[in-house]
PAPA-439357 format. One line per 4 residues: number of its first residue (from 1); their letters; for each residue x negated, y negated, z negated of N, C-alpha, C. Coordinates in steps of 0.001 Angstrom, whole numbers, plus 500000, padded with zeros to 6 digits. Each point is the difference from the previous one (the first is absolute). Layout:
<sites>
NUM) A) X Y Z X Y Z X Y Z ~ ...
</sites>
This chain:
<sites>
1) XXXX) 774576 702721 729556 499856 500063 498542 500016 501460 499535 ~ 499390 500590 498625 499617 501139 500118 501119 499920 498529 ~ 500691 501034 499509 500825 500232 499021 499084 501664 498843 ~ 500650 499979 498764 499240 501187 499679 501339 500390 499033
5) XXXX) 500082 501080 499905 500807 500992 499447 499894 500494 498717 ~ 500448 499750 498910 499021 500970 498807 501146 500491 499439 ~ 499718 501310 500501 500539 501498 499423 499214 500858 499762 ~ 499112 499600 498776 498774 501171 499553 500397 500489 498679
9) XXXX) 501090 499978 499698 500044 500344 498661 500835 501390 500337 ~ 500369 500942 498685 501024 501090 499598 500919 500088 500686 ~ 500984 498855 500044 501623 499821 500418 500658 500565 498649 ~ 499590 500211 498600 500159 500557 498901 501963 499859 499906
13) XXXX) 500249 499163 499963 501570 499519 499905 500814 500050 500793 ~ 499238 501302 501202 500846 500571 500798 500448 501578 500084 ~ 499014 500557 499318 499720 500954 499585 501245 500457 499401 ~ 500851 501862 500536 498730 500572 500510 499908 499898 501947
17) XXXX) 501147 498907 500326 499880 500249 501498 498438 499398 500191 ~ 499130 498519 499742 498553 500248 500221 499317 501016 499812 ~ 500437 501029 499572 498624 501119 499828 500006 500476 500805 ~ 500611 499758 501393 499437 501091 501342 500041 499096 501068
21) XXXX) 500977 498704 499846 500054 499254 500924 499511 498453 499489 ~ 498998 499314 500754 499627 499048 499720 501307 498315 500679 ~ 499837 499439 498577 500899 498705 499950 500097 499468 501559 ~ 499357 499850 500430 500072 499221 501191 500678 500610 501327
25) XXXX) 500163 501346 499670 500578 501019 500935 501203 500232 499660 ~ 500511 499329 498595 501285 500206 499550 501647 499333 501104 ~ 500259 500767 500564 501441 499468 500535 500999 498797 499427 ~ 499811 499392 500908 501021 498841 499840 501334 499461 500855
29) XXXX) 500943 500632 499499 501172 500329 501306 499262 500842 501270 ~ 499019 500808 499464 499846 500697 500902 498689 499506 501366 ~ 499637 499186 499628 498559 499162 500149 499003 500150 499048 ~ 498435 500637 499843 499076 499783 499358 500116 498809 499715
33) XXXX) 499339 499685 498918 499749 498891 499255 499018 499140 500644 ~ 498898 501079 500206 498703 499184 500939 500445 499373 501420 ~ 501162 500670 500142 500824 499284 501662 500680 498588 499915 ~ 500356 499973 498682 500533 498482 499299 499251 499147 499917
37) XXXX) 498656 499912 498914 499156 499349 500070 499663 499775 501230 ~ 499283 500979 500749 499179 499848 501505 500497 499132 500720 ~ 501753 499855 500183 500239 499013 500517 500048 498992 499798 ~ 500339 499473 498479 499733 499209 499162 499357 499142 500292
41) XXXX) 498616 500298 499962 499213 499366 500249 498581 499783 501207 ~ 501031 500588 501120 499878 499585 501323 501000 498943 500412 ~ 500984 500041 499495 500756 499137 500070 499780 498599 499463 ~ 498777 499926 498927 499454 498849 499150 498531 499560 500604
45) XXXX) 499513 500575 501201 499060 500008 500559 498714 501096 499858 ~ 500008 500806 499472 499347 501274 499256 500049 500949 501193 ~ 498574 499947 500458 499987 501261 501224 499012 501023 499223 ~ 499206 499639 499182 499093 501169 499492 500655 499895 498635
49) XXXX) 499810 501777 499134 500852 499959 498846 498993 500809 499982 ~ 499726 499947 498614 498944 500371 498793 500437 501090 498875 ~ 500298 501722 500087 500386 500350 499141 499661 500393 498831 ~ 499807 499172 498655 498876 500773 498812 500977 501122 499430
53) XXXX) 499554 501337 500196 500527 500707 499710 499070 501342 498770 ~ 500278 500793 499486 499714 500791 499480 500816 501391 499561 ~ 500679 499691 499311 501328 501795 499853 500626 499947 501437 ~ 499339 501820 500299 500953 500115 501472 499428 499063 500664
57) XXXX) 498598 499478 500614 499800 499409 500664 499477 500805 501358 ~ 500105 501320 499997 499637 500779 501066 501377 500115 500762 ~ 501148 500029 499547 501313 500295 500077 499956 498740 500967 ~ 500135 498866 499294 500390 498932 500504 498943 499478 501510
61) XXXX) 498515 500917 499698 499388 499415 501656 500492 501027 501059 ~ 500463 501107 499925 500548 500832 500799 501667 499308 500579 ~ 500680 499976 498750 501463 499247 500834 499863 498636 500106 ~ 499237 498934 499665 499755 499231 500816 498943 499605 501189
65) XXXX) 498817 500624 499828 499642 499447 500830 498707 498526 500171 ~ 499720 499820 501005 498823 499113 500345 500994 498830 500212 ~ 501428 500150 500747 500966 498661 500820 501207 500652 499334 ~ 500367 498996 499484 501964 500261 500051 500433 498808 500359
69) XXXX) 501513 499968 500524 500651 498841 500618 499349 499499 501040 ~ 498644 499889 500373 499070 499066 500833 499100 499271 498971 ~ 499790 500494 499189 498912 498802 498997 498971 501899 499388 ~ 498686 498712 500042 499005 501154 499395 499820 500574 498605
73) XXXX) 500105 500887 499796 499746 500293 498788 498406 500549 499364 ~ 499458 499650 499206 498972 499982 499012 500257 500788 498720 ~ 499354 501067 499304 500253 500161 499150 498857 499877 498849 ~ 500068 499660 499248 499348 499762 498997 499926 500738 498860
77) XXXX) 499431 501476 499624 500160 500554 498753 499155 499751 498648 ~ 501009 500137 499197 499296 499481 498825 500117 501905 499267 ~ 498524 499804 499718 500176 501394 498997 500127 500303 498727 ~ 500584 498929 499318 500538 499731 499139 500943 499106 499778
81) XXXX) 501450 499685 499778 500882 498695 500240 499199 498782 499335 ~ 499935 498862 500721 499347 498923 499669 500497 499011 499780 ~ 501477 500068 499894 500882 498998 499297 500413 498935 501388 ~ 500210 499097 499645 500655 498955 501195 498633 499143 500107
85) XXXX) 498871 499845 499280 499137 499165 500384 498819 500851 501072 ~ 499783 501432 499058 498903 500509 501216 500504 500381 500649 ~ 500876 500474 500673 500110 500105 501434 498848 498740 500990 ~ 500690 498747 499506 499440 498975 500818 499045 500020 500273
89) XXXX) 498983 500710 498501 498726 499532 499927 499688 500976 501032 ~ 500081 501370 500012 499818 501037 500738 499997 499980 501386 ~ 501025 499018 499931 500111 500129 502162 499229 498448 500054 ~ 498912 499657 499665 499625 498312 499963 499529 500048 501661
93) XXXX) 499245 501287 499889 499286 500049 501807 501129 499957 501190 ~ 501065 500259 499641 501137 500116 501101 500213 498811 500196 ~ 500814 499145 498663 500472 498841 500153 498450 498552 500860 ~ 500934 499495 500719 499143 498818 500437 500096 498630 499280
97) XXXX) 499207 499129 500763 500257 498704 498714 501344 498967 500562 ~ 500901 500460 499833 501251 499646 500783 501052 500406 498346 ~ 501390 498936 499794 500211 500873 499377 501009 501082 500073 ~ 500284 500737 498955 500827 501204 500364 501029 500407 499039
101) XXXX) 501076 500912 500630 500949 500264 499038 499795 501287 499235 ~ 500462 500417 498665 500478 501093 499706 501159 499573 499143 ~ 500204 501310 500132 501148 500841 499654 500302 500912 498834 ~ 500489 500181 498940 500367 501339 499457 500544 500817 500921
105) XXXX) 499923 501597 499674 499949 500608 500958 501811 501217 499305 ~ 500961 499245 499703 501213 500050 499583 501079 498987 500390 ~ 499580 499370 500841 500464 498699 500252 501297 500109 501520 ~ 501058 499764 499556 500979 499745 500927 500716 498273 500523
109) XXXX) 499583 499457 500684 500130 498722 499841 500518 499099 501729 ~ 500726 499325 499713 499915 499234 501585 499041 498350 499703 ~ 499206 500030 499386 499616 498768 499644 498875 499524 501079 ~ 500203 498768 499822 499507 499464 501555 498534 499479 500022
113) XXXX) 499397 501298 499927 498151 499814 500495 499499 498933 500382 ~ 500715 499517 501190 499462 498875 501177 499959 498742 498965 ~ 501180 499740 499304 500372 498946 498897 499059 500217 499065 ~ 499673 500371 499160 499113 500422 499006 499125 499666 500817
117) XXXX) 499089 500911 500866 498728 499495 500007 499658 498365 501052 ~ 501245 499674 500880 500137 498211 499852 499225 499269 498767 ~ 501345 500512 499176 499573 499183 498751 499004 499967 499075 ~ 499160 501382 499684 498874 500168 499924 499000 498862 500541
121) XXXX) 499859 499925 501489 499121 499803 500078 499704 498303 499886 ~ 501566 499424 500031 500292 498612 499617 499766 499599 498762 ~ 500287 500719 498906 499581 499997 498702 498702 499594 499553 ~ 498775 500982 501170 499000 499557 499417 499419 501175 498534
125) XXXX) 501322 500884 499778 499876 501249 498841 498972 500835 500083 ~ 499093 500536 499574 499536 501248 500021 500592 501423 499549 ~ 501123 499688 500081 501281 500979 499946 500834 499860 499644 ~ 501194 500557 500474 501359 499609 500254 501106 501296 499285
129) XXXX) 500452 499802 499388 501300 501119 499328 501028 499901 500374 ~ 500981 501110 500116 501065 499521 500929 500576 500623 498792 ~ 501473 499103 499461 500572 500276 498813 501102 500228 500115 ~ 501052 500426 499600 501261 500505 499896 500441 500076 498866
133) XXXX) 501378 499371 499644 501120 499621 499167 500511 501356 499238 ~ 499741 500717 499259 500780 500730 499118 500483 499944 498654 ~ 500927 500721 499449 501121 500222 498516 498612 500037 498942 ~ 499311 501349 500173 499591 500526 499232 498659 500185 500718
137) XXXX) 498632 498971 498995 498771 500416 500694 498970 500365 499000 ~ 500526 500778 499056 499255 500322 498944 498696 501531 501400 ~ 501180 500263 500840 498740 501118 500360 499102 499104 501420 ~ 500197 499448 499962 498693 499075 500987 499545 498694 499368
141) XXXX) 498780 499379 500975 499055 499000 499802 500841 498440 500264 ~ 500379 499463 499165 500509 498694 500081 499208 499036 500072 ~ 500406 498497 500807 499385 498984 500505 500645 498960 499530 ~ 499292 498901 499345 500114 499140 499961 499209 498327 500324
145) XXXX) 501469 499225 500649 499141 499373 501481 500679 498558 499195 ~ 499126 499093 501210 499774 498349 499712 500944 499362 501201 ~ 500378 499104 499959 500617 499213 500739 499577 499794 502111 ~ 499091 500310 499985 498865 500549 500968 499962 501605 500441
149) XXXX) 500735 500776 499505 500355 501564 500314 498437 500602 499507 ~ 499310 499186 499328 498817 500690 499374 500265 500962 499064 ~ 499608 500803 499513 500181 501263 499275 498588 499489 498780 ~ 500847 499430 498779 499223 499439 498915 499903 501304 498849
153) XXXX) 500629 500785 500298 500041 501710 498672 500020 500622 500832 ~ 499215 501255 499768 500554 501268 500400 499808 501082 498659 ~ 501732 500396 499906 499455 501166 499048 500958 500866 500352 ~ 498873 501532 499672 500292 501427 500477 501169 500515 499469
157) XXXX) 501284 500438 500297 500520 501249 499149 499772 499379 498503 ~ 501160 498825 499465 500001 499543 498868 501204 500541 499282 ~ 500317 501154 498949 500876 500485 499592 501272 498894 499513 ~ 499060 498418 499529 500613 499418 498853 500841 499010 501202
161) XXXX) 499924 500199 501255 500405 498731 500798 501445 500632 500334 ~ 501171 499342 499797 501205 500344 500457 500834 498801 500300 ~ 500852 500782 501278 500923 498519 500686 499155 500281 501209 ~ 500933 499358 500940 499602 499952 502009 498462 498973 499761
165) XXXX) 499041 500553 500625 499061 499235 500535 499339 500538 501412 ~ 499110 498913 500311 499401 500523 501317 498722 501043 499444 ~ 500020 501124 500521 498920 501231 500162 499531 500451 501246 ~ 498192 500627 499630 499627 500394 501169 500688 501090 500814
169) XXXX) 499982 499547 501452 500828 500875 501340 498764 501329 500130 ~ 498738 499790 499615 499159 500835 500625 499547 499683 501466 ~ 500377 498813 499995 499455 499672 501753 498944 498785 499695 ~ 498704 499908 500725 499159 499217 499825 499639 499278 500850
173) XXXX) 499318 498832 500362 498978 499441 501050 498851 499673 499277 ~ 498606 500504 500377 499121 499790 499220 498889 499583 500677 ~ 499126 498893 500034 498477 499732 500682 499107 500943 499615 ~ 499159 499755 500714 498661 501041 499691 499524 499571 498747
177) XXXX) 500091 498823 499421 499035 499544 498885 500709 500877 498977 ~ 501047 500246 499760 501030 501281 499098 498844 501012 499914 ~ 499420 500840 500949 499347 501090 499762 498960 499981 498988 ~ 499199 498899 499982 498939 499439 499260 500423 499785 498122
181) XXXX) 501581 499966 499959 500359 499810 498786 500309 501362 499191 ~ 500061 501030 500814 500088 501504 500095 499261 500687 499067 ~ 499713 500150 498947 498748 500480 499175 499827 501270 500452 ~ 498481 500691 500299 499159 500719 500167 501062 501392 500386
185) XXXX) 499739 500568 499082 500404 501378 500132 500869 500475 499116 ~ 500874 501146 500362 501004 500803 499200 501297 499352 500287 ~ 500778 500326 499151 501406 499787 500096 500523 498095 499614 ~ 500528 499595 501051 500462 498292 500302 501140 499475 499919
189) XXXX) 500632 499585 499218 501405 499646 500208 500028 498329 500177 ~ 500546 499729 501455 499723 498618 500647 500988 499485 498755 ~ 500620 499846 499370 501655 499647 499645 499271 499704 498180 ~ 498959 500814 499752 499260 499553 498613 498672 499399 499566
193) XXXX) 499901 500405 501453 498255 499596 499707 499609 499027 501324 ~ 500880 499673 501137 499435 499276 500635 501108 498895 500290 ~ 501104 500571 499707 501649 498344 500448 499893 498975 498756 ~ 499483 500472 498841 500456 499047 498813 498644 499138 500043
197) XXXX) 498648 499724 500738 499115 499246 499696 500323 499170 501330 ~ 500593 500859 501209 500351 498901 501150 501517 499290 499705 ~ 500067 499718 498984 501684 499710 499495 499257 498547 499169 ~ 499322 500438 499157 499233 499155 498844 498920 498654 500875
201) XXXX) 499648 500854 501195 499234 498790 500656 500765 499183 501494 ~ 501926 500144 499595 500935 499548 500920 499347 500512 502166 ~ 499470 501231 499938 499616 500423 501238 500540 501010 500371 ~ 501348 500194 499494 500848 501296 500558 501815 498805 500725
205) XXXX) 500301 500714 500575 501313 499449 500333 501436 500945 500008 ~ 500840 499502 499592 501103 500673 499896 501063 500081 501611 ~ 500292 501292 500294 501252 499612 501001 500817 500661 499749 ~ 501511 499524 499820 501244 500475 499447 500812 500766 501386
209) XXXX) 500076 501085 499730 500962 500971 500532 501213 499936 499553 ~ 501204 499856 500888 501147 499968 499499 501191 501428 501248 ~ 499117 500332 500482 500703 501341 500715 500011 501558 498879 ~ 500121 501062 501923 499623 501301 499029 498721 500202 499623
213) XXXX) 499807 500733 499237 498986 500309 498777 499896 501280 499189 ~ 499575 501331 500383 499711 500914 498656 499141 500818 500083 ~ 499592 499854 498604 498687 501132 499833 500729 501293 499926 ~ 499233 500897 500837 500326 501361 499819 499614 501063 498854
217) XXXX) 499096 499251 499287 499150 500776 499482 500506 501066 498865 ~ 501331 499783 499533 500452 501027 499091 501308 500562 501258 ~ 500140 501307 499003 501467 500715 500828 501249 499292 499950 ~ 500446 499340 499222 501061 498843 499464 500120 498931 501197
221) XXXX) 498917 499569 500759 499779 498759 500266 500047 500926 501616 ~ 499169 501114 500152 499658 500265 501291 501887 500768 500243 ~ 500801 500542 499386 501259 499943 500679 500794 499019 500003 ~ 499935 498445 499168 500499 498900 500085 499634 499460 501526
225) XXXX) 498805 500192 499788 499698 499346 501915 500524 500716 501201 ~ 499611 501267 499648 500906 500803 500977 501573 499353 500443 ~ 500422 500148 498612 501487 499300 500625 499980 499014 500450 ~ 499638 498618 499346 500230 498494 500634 499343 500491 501763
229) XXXX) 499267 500679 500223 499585 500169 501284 500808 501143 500731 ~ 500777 500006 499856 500997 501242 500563 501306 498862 499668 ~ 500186 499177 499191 500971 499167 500352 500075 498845 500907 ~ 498864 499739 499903 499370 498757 500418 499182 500273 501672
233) XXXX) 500085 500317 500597 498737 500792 501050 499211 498523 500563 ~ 500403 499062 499770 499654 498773 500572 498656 500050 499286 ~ 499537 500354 498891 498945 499748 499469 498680 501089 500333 ~ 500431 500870 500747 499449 501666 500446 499119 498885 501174
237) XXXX) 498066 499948 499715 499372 499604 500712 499579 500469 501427 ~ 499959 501629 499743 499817 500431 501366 501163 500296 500950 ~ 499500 499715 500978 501732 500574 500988 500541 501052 500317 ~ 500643 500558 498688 500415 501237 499382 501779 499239 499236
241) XXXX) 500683 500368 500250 501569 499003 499059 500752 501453 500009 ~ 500780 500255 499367 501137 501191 499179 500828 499989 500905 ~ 500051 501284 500250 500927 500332 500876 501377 499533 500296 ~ 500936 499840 500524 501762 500353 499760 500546 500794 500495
245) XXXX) 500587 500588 498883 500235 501756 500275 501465 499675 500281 ~ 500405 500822 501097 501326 499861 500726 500975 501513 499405 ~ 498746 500721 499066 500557 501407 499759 500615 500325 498808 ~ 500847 500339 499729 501115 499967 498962 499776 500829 498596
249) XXXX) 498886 501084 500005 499152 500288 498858 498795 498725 499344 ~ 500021 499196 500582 499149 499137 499472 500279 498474 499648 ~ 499831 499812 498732 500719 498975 499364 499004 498524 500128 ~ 500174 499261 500504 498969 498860 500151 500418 498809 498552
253) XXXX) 498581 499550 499599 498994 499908 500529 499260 501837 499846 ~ 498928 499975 501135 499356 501021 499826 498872 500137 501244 ~ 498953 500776 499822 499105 499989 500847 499816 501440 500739 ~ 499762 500520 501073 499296 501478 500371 498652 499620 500702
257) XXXX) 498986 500570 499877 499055 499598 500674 499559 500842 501036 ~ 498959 499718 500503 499978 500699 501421 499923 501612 500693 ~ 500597 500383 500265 499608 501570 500156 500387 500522 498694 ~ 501515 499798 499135 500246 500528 499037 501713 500388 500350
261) XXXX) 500040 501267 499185 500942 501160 501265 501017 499931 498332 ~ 501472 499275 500031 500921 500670 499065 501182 500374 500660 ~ 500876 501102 499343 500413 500862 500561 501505 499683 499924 ~ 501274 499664 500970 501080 499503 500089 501009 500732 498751
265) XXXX) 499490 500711 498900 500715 500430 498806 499169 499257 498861 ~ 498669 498589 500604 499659 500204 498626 500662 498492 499964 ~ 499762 499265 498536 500425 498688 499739 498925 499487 499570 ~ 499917 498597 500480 498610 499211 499620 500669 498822 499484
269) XXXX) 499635 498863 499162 500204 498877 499451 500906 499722 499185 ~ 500821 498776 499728 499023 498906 500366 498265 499940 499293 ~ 499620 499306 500274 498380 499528 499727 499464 501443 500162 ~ 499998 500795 500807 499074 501092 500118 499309 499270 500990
273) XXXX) 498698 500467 499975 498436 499488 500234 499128 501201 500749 ~ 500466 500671 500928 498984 500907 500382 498557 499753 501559 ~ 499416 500550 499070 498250 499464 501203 499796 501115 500827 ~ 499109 499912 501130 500068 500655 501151 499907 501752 499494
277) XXXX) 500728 500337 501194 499889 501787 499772 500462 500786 499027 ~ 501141 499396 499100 500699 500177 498901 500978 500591 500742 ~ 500557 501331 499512 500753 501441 500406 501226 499805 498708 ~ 501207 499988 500467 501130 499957 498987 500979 500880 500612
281) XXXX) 500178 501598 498700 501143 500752 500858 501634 499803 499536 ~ 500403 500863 500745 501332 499492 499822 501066 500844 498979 ~ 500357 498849 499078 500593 499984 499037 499531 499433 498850 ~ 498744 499591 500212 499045 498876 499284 500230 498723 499995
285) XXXX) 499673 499134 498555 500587 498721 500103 498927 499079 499151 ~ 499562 498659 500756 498596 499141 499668 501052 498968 499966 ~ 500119 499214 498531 500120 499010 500095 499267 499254 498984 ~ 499423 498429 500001 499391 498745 499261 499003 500956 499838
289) XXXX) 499004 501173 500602 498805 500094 500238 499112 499773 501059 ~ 499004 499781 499679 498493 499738 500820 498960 501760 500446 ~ 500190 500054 500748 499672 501476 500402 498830 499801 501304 ~ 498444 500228 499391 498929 499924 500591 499749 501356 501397
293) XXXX) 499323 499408 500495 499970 500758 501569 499913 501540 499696 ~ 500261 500958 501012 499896 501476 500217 500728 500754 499173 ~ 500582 499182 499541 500799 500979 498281 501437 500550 500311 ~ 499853 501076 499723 501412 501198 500419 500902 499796 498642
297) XXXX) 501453 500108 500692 500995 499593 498809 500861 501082 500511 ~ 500229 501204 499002 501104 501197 501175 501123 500210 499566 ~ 501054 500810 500604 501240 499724 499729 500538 499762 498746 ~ 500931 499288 499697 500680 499828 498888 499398 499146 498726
301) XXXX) 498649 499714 500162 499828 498958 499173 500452 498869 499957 ~ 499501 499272 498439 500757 498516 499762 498947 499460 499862 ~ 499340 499004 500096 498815 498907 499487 500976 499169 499971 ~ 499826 499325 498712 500728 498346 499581 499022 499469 499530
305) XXXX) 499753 498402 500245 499465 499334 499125 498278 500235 499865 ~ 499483 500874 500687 498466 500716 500008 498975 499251 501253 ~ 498776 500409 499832 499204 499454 500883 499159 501565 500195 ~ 499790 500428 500970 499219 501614 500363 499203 499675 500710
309) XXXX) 498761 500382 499536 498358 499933 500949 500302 500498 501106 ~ 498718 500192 500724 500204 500571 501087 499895 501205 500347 ~ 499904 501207 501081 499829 501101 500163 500679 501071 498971 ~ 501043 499625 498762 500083 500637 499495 501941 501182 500976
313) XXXX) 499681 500938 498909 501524 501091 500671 500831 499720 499155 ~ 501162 499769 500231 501206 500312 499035 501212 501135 500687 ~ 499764 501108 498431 500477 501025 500688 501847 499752 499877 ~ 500359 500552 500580 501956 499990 500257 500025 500285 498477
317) XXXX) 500753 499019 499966 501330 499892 498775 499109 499631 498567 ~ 499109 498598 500363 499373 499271 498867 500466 499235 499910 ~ 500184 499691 498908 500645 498367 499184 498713 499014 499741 ~ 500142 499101 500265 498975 499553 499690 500663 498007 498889
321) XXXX) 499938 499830 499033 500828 498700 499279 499032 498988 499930 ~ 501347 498436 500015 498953 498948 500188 498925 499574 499207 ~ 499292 499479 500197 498694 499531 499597 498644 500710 499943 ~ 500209 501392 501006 498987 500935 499847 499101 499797 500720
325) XXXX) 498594 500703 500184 498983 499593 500763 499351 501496 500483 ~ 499861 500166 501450 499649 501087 499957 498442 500086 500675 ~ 499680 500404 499458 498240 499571 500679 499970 500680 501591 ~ 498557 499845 500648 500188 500289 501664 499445 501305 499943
329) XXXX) 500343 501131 500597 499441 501104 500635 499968 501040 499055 ~ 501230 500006 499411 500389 500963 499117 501439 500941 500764 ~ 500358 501255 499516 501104 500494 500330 500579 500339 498894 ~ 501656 500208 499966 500786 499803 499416 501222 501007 500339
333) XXXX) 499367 501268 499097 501324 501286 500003 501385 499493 500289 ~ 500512 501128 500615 501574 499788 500403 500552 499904 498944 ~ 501391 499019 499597 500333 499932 498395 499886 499504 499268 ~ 498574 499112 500047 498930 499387 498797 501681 498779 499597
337) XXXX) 499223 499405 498826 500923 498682 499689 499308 499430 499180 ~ 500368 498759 500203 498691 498952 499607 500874 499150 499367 ~ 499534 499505 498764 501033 499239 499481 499735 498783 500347 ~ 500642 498795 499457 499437 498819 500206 499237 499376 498906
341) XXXX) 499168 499000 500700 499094 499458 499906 498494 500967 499549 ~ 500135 500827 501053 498979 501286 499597 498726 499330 500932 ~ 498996 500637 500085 498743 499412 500724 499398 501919 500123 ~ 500177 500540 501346 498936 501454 500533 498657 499443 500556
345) XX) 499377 500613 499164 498817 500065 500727 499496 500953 500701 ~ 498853 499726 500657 499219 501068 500804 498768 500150 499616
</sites>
């Protein structure tokens, strides 16, 4: 079965760490994101993966690649973002007449592929939504289903809807006849222009997710996942799980990733989060941050509460307060102090 990826848009609500590093490359306990998915959905039967990509899509064919995990990769550029419907239309020559999955391309999930597309194909659906239970779904696409798990409404991002209902996961199973419903050209949003007429003619199907589940797609949400997955490692798809640190500067929960050097004066955690090749000197202290690969932290600093791109320097004796954001591949004078909830750019 062939799966497709759609991460062609900005990453706007990640910003400013998307402006140098593309979403899918974003660290997750210290795992790319694209390493999550990939397994994901090899694990759901998905040996070829389909990436529609566009911002940083040169970035992303260099560090990934033709193969990751053992499954092929395809990329698909759109030279202009084409929303969640053209992608599809765009890669129509890839896909075969078999059907296939996608994906949002923010998606952290253990949800069970193999099950879904079972049921898919028992259904008889020409596409299948996989839905999930939340508080508050004023910011996603809500479903409403028939006694039959048919999906009789679909409506987008309804401000006026409040109270727990089932909303779209961003995970799909779709037949080929879907492509055909795809209108022509320009920008497509499957979720407005193509779920609410397969809703109206009872040919979509609902499947309820009741595991883990989160979109990454804002900064709020992408260090919420971080943690449940640094608490949780059971849910960490590739075979990658958090260390246990036996060493008495380091407060667990907490992660170091591979080939990353801290120094027996510095203090890390709890919930410090650091990704491969991350340099911490001593007398420096990371705690409840997320700290992206290659990034120098030197003596005597504090990060609380922050998330730091990658490649960036932090010179000895920066403060850095919670809720700040420091973009990737910037440096940072000896001294600096950053208040909280500040956002540096580069």
């Amino acid at each position: 079965m062939k799966g497709m990826i759609l991460a062609g848009g900005y990453a706007t609500r990640l910003r400013p760490l998307s402006c140098s590093k593309p979403k899918l490359l974003f660290p997750l306990v210290g795992v790319p994101l694209i390493d999550h998915m990939v397994s994901w959905l090899k694990k759901g039967g998905v040996r070829q993966v389909i990436l529609a990509v566009n911002h940083l899509s040169e970035t992303l064919k260099i560090e990934v690649g033709n193969r990751r995990l053992g499954s092929e990769i395809i990329f698909s550029t759109e030279e202009i973002p084409l929303g969640t419907g053209g992608p599809i239309r765009l890669a129509k020559t890839t896909l075969d007449n078999h059907p296939f999955i996608v994906v949002n391309g923010d998606i952290v999930s253990n949800i069970d592929l193999t099950s879904v597309v079972k049921d898919h194909l028992n259904t008889g659906a020409e596409a299948t939504v996989v839905l999930v239970s939340v508080r508050d779904p004023r910011a996603y696409g809500s479903a409403s289903l028939d006694s039959q798990g048919r999906i009789t409404k679909f409506e987008e991002k309804s401000e006026t809807r409040k109270g727990p209902c089932w909303i779209n996961a961003g995970v799909y199973v779709l037949n080929p006849s879907v492509i055909a419903m795809i209108p022509g050209k320009g920008r497509v949003s499957l979720e407005r222009e193509v779920f609410p007429n397969l809703a109206r003619s009872l040919k979509m199907s609902g499947w309820k997710h009741r595991g883990f589940w989160h979109d990454t797609g804002k900064i709020s949400d992408y260090i919420r996942a971080n943690r449940e997955l640094l608490t949780n490692p059971e849910f960490m798809t590739p075979a990658k799980r958090v260390k246990n640190f036996s060493r008495t500067n380091v407060k667990k929960p907490s992660h170091l990733g591979k080939h990353s050097l801290v120094d027996k004066g510095a203090k890390l955690g709890p919930y410090a989060i650091l990704s491969e090749r991350v340099r911490v000197d001593r007398g420096a202290m990371v705690r409840d941050s997320i700290i992206f690969e290659e990034t120098y932290i030197g003596e005597d600093c504090v990060i609380d509460g922050s998330v730091i791109g990658e490649r960036v320097n932090i010179g000895r004796g920066t403060r850095i307060g919670k809720g700040s954001i420091v973009a990737g591949q910037i440096d940072l004078p000896e001294g600096t102090v950053i208040r909280s909830g500040s956002t540096v750019l580069n």
